[in-house]
N, C-alpha and C positions, 0 to 999 in steps of 0.2 A: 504494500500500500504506500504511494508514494502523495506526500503536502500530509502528514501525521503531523500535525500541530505538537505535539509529546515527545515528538522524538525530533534529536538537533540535525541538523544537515551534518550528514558524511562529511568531512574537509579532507583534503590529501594531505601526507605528511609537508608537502613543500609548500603548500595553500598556509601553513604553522610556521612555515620557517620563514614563509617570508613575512608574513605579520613580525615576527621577532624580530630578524630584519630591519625593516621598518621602525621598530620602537626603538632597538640602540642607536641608528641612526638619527633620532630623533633626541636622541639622551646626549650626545656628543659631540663636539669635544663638551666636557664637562667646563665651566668657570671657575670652578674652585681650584687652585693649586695645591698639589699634594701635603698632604700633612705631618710627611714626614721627610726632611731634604739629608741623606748621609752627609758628614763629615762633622767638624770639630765648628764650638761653639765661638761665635764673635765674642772678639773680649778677650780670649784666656792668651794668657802670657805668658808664652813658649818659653823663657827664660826661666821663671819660675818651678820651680823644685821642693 
């Protein structure tokens, strides 16, 4: 029986991927810069022992 009000439409796996797709592409690039930058903190004084 096909238009079953109760039951969702079939979608194809790729019909999913590209939704998803879609939504990161819609998230990015992000604004926020990352919240954590490796190395050594401004200020400290390499001379120091």
């Amino acid at each position: 029986m096909t238009g079953d009000p109760k039951k969702p439409e079939d979608k194809t796996p790729q019909d999913k991927d590209e939704k998803v797709d879609e939504a990161v592409e819609e998230t990015f690039p992000a604004s926020d810069p990352p919240s954590f930058t490796p190395g050594e903190p401004e200020g400290k004084d390499k001379d120091r022992k």
